[in-house]
C-alpha positions in Angstrom: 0.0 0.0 0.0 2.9 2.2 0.5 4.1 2.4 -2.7 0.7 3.7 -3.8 1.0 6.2 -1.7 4.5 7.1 -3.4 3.2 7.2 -6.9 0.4 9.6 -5.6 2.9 11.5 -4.0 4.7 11.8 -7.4 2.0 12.4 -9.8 1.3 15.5 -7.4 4.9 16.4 -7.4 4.7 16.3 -11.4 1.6 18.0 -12.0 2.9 21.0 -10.0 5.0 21.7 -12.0 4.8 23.8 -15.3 5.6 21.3 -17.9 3.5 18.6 -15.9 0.2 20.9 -15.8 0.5 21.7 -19.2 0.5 18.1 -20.2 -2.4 17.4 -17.8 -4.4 20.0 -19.6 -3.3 18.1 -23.5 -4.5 15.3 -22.1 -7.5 16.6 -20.7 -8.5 18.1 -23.9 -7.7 15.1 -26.3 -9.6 13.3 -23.6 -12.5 15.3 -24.3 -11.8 15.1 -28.3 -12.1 11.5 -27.9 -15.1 11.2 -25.9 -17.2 14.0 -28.3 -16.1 12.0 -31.1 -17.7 8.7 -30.2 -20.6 10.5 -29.6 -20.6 11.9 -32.6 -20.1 8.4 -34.2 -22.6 7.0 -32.0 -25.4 9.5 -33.2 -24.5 9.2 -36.5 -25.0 5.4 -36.4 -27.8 5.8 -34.5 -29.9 8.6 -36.7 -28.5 7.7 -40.3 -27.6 3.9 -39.8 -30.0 2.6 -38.0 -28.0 0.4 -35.6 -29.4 0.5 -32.1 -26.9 1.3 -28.8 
């Protein structure tokens, strides 16, 4: 359990700094890009396809 605690400990460390919070943020947003476009696909499928989720 301890070493949990370390990578925690770490990630924190990381993200405080400047290069580590600006990769949170790209990932964040391709995160997001990700997630709209499978809805995007889903809906599109859905409306024009006709294939149920």
């Amino acid at each position: 359990m301890f070493h949990l605690s370390g990578y925690y400990r770490t990630l924190r460390q990381y993200l405080a700094t400047p290069k580590g919070a600006h990769d949170s943020r790209d990932y964040a947003r391709a995160l997001l890009i990700m997630l709209l476009t499978m809805v995007v696909v889903c809906l599109i499928l859905y409306f024009v396809g006709g294939v149920s989720l």
